[in-house]
Backbone as XML, in Angstrom:
<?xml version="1.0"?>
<chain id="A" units="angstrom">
  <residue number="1" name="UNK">
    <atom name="N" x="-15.906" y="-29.019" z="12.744"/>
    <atom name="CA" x="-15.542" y="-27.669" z="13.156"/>
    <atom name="C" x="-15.341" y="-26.771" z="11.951"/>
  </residue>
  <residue number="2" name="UNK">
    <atom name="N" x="-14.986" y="-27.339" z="10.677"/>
    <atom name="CA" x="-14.601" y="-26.410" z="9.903"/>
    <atom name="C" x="-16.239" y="-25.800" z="9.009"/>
  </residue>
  <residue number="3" name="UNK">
    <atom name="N" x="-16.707" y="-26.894" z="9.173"/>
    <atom name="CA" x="-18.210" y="-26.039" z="8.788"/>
    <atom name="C" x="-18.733" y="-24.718" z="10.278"/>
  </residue>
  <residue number="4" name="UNK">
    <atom name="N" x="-18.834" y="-25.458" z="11.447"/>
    <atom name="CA" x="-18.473" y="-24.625" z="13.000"/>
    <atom name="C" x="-18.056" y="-23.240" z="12.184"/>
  </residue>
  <residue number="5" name="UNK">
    <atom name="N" x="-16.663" y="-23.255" z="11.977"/>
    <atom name="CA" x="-16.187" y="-22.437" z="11.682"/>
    <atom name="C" x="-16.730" y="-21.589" z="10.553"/>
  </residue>
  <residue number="6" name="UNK">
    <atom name="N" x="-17.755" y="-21.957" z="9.899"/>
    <atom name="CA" x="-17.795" y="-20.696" z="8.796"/>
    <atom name="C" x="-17.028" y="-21.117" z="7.288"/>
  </residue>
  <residue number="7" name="UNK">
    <atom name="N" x="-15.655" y="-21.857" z="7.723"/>
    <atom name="CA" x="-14.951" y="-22.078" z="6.699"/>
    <atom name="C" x="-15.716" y="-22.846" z="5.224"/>
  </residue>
  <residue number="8" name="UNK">
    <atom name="N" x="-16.201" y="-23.097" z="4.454"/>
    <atom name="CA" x="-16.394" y="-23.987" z="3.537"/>
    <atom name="C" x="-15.304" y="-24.011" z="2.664"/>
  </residue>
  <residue number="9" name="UNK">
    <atom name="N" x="-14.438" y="-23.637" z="1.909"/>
    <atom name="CA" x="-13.227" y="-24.254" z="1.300"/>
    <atom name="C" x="-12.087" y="-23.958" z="2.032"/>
  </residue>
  <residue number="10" name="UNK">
    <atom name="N" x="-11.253" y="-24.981" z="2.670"/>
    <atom name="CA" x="-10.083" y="-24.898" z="3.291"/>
    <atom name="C" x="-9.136" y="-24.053" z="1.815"/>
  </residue>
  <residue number="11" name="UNK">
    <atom name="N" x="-8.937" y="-24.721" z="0.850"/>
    <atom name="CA" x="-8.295" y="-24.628" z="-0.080"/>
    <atom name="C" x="-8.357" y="-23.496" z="-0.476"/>
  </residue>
  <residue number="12" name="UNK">
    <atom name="N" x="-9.275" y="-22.642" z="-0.961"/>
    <atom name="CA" x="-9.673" y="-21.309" z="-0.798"/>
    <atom name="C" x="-8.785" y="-20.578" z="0.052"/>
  </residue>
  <residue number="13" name="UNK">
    <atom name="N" x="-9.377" y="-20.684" z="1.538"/>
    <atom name="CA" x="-8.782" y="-19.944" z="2.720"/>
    <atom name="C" x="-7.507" y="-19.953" z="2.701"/>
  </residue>
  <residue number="14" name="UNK">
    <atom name="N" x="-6.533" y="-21.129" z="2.599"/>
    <atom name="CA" x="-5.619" y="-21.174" z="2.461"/>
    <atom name="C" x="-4.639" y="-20.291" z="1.287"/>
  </residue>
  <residue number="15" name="UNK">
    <atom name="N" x="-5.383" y="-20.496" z="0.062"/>
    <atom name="CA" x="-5.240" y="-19.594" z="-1.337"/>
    <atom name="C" x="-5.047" y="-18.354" z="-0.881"/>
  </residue>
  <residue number="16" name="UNK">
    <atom name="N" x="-5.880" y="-17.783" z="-0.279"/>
    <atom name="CA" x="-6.109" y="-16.455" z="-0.128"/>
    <atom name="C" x="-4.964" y="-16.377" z="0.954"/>
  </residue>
  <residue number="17" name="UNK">
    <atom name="N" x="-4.803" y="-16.913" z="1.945"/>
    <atom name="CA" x="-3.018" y="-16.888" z="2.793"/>
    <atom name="C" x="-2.273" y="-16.592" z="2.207"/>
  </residue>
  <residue number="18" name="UNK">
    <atom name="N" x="-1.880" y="-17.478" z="0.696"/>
    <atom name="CA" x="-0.735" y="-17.652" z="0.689"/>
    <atom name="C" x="-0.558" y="-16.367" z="-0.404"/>
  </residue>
  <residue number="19" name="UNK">
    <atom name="N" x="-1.565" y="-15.477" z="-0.976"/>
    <atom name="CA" x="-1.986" y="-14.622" z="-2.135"/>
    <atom name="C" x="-1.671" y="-13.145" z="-1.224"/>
  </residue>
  <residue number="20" name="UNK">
    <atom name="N" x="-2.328" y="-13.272" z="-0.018"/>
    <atom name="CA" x="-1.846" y="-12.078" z="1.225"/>
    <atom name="C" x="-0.477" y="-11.825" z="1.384"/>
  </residue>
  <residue number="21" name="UNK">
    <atom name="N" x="0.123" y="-13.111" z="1.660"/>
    <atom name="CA" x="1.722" y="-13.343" z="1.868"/>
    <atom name="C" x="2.273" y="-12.582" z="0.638"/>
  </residue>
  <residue number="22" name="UNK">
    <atom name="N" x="1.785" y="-13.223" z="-0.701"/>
    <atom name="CA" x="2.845" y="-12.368" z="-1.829"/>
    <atom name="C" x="2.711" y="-11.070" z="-1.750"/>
  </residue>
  <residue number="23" name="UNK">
    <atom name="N" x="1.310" y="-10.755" z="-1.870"/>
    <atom name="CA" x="0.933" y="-9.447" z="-2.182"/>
    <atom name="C" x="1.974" y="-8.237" z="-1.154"/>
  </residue>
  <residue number="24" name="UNK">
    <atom name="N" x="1.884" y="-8.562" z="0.375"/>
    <atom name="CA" x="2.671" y="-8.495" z="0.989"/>
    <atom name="C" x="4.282" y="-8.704" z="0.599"/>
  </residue>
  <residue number="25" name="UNK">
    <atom name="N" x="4.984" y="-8.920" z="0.327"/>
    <atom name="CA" x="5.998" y="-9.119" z="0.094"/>
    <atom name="C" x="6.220" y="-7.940" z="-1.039"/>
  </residue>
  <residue number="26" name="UNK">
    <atom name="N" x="5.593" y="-8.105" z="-2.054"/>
    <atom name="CA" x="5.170" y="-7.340" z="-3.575"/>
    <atom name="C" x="5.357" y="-5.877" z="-3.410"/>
  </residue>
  <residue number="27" name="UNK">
    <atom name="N" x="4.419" y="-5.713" z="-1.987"/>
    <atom name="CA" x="3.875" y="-4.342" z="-1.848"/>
    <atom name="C" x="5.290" y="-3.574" z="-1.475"/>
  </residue>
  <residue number="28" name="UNK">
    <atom name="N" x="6.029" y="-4.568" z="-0.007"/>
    <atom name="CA" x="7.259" y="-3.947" z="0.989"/>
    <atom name="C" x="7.996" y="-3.792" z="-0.287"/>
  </residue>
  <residue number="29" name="UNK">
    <atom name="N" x="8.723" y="-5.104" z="-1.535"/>
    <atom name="CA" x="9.377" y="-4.881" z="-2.722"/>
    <atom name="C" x="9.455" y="-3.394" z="-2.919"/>
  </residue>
  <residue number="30" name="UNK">
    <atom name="N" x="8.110" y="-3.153" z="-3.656"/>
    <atom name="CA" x="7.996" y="-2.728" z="-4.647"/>
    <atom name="C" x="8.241" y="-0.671" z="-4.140"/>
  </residue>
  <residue number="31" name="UNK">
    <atom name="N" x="8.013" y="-0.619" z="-3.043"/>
    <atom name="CA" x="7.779" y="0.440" z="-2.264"/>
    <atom name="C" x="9.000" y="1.224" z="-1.849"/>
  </residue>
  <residue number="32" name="UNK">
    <atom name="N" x="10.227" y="-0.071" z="-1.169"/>
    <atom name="CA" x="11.721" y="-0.158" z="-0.690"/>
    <atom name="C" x="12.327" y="0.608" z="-1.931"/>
  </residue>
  <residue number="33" name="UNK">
    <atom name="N" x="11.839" y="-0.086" z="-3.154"/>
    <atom name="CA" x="12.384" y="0.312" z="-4.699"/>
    <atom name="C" x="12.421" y="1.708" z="-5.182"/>
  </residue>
  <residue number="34" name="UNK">
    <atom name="N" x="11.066" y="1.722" z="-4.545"/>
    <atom name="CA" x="10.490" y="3.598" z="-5.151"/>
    <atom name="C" x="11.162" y="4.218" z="-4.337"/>
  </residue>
  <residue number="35" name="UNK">
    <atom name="N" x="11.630" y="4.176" z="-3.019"/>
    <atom name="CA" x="12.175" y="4.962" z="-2.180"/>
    <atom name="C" x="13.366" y="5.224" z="-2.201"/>
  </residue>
  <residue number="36" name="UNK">
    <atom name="N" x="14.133" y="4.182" z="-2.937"/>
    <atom name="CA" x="15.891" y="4.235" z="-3.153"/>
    <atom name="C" x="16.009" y="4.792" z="-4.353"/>
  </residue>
  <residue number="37" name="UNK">
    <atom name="N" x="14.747" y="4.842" z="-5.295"/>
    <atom name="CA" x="14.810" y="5.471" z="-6.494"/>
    <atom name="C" x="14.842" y="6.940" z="-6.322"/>
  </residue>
  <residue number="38" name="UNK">
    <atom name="N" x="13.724" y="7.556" z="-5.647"/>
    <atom name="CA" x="13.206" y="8.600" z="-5.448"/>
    <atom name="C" x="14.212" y="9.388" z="-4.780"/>
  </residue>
  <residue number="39" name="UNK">
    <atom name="N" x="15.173" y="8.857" z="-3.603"/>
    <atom name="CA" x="16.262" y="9.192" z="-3.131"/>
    <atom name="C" x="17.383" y="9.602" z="-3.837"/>
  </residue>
  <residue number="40" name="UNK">
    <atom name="N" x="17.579" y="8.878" z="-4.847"/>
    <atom name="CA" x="18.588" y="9.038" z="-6.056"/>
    <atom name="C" x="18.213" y="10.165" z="-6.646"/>
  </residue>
  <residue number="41" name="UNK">
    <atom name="N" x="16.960" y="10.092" z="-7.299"/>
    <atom name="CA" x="16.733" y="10.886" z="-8.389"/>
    <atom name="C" x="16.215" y="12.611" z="-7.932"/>
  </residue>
  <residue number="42" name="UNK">
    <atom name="N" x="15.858" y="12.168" z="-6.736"/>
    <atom name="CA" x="15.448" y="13.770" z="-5.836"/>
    <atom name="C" x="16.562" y="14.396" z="-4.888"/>
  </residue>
  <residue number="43" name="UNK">
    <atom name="N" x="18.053" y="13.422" z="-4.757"/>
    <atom name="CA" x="18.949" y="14.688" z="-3.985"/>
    <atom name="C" x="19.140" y="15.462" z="-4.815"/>
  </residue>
  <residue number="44" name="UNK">
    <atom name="N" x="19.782" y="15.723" z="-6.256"/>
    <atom name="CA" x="20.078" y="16.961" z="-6.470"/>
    <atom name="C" x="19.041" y="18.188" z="-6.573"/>
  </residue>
  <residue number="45" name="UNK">
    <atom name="N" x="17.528" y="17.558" z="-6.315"/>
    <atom name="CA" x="16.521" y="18.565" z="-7.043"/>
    <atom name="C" x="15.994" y="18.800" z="-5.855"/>
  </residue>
  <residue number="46" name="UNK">
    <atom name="N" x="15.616" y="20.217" z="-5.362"/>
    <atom name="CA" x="15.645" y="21.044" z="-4.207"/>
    <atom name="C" x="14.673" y="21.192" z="-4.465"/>
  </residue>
  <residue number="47" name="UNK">
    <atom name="N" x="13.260" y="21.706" z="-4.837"/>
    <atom name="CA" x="12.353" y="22.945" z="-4.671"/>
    <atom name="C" x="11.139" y="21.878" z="-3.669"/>
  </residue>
  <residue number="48" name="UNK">
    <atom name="N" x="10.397" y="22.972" z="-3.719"/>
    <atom name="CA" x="9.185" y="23.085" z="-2.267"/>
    <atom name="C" x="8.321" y="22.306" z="-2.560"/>
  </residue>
  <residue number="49" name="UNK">
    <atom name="N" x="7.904" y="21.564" z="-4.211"/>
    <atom name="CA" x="7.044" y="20.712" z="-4.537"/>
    <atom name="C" x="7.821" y="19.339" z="-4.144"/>
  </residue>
  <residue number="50" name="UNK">
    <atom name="N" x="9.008" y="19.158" z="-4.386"/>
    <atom name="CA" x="9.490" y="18.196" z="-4.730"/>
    <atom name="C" x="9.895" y="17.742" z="-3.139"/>
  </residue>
  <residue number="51" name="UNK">
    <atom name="N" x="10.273" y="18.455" z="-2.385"/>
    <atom name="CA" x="10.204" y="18.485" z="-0.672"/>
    <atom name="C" x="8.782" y="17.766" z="-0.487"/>
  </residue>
  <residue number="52" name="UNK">
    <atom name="N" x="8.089" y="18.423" z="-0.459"/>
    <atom name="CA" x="6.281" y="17.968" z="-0.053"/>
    <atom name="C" x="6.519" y="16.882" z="-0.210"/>
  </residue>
  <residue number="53" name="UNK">
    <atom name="N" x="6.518" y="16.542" z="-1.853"/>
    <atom name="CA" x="6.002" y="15.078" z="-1.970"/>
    <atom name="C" x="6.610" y="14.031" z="-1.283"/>
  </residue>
  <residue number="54" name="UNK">
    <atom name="N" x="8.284" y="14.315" z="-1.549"/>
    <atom name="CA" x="8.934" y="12.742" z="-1.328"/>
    <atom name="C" x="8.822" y="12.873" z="0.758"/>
  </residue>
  <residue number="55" name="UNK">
    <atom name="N" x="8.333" y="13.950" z="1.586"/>
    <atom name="CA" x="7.271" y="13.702" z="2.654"/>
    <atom name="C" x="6.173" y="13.231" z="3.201"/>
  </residue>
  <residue number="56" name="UNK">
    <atom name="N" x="5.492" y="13.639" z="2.175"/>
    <atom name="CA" x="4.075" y="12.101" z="1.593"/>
    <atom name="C" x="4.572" y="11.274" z="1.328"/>
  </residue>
  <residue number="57" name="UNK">
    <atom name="N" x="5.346" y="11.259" z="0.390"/>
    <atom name="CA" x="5.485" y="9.918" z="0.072"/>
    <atom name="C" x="6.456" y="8.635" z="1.457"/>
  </residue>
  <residue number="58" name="UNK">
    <atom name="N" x="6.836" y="9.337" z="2.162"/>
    <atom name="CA" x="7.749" y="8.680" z="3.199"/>
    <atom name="C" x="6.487" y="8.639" z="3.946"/>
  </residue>
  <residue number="59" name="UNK">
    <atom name="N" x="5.761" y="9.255" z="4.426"/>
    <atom name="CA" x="4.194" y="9.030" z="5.175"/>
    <atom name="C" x="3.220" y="7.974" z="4.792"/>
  </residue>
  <residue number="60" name="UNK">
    <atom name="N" x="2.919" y="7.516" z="3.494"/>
    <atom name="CA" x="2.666" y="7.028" z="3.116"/>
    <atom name="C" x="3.444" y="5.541" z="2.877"/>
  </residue>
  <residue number="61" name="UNK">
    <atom name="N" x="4.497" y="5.315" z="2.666"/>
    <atom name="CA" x="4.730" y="4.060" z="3.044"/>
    <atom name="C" x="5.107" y="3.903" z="3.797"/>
  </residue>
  <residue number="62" name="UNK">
    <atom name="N" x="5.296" y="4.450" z="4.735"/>
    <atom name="CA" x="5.060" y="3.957" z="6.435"/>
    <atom name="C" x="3.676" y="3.304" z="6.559"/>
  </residue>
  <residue number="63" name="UNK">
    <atom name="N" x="3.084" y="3.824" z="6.068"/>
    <atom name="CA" x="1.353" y="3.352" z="6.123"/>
    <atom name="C" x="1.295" y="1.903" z="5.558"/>
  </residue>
  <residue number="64" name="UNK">
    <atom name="N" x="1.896" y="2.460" z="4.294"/>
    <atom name="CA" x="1.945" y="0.570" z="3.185"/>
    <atom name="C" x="2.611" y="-0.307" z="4.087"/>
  </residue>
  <residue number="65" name="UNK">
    <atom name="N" x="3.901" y="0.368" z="4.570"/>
    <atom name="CA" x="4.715" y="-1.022" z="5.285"/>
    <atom name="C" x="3.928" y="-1.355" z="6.991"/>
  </residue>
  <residue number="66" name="UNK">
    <atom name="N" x="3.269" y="-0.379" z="6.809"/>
    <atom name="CA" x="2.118" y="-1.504" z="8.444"/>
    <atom name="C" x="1.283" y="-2.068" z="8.097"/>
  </residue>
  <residue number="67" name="UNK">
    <atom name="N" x="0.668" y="-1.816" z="6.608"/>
    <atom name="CA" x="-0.516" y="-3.371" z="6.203"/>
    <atom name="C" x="0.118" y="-3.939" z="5.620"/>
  </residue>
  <residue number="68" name="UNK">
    <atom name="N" x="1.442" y="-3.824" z="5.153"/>
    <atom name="CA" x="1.991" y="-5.041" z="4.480"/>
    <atom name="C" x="2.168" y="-5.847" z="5.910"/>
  </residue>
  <residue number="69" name="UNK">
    <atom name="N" x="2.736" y="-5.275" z="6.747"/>
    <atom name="CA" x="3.116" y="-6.176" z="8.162"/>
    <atom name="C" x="1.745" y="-6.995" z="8.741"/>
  </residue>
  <residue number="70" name="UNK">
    <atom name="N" x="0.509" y="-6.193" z="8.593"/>
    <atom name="CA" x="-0.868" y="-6.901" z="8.783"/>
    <atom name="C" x="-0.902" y="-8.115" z="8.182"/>
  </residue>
  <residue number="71" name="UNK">
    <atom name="N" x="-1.183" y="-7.572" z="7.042"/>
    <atom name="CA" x="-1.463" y="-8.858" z="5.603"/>
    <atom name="C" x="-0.134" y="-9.845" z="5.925"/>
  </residue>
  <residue number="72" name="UNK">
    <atom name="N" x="1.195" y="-9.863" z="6.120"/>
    <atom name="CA" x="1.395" y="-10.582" z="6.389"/>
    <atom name="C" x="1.222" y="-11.525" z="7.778"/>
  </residue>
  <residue number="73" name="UNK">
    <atom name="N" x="0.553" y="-10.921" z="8.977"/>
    <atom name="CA" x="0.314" y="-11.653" z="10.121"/>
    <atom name="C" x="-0.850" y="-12.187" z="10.077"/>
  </residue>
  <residue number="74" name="UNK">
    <atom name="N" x="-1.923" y="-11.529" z="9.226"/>
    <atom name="CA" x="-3.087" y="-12.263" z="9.188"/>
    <atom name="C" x="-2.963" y="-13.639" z="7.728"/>
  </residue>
  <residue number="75" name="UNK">
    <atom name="N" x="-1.798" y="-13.000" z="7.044"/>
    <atom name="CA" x="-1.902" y="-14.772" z="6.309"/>
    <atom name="C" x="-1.034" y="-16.024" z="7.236"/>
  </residue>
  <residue number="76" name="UNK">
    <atom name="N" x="-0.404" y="-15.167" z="8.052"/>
    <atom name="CA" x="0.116" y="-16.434" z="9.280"/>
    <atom name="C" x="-1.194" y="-17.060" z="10.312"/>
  </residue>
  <residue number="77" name="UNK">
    <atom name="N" x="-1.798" y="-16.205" z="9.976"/>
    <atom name="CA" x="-2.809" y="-16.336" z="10.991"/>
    <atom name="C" x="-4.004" y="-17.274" z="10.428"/>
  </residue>
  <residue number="78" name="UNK">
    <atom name="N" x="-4.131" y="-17.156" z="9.272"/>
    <atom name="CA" x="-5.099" y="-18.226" z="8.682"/>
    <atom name="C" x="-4.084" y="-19.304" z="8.092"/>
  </residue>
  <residue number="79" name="UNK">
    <atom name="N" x="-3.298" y="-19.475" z="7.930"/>
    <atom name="CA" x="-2.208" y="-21.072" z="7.739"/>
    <atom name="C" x="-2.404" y="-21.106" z="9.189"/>
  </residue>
  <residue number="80" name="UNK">
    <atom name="N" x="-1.767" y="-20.639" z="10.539"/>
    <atom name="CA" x="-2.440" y="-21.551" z="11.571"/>
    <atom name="C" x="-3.852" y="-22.712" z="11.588"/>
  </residue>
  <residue number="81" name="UNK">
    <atom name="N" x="-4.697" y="-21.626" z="11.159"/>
    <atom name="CA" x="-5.955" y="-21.526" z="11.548"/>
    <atom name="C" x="-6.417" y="-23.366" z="10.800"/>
  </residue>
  <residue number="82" name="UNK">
    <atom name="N" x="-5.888" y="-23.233" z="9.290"/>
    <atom name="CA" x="-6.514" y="-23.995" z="8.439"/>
    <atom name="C" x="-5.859" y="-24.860" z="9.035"/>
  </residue>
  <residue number="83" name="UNK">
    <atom name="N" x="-4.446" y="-25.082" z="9.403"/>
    <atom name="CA" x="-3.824" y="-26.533" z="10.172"/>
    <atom name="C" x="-4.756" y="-27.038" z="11.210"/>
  </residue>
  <residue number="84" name="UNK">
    <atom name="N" x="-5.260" y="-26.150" z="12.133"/>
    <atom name="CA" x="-6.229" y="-26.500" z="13.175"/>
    <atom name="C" x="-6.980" y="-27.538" z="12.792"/>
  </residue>
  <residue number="85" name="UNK">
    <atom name="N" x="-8.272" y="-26.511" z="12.070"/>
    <atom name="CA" x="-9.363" y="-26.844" z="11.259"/>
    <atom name="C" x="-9.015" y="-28.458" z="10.504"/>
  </residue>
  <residue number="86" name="UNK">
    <atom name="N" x="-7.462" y="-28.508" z="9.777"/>
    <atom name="CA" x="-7.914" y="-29.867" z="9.522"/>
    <atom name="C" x="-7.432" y="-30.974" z="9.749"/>
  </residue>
  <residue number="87" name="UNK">
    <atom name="N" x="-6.537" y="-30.425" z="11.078"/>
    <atom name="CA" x="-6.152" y="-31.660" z="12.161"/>
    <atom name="C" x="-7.677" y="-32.357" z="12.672"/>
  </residue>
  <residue number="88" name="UNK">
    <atom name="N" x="-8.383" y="-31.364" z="13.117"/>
    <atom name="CA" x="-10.185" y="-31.194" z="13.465"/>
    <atom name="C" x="-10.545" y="-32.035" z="12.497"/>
  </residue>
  <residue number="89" name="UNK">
    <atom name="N" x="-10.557" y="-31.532" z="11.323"/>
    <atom name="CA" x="-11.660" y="-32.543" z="10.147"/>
    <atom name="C" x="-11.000" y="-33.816" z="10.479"/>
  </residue>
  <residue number="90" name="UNK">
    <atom name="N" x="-9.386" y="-34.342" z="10.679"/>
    <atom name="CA" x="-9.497" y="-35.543" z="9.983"/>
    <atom name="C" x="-9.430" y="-36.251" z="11.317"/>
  </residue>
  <residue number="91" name="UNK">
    <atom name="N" x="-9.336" y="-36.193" z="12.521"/>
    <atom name="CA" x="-9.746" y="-36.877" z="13.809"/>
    <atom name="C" x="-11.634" y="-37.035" z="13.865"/>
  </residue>
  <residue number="92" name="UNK">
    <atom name="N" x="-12.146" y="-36.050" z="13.472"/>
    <atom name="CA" x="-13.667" y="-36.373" z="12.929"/>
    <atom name="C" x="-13.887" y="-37.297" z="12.306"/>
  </residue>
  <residue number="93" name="UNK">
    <atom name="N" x="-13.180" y="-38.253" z="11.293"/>
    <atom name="CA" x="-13.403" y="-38.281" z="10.485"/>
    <atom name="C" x="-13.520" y="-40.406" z="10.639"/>
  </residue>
</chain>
């Protein structure tokens, strides 16, 4: 099945799971950070540029934090997948 499947390196597939997962994690980190920063460093400063942005910028990681939420369901989703696949290989076997 795991050839079936398309898969040729479990190990790979799996790699790339567990590389989604950090990146994910990395991204929500790193984002949470800028926002408590940006919060700090932008209440006392008022003007109309500085409004805009930290609005984008709250728009925008809303955006990051729903593919971080992806990337992390689709690296749950291939660690399922590869358990399948090589419960499969080794009853084949």
């Amino acid at each position: 099945m795991a050839q079936d499947a398309g898969v040729k390196d479990l190990g790979q597939l799996r790699q790339f799971g567990r590389n989604l997962n950090i990146a994910s994690g990395n991204l929500t980190q790193l984002f949470q950070q800028l926002t408590q920063q940006m919060h700090q460093v932008c209440d006392s400063w008022q003007d109309d540029q500085n409004r805009t942005f930290m609005g984008d910028f709250e728009q925008k990681k809303n955006e990051i934090d729903r593919i971080a939420q992806q990337m992390q369901q689709y690296s749950e989703f291939i660690n399922r997948s590869c358990d399948i696949l090589e419960q499969y290989k080794s009853h084949r076997l």
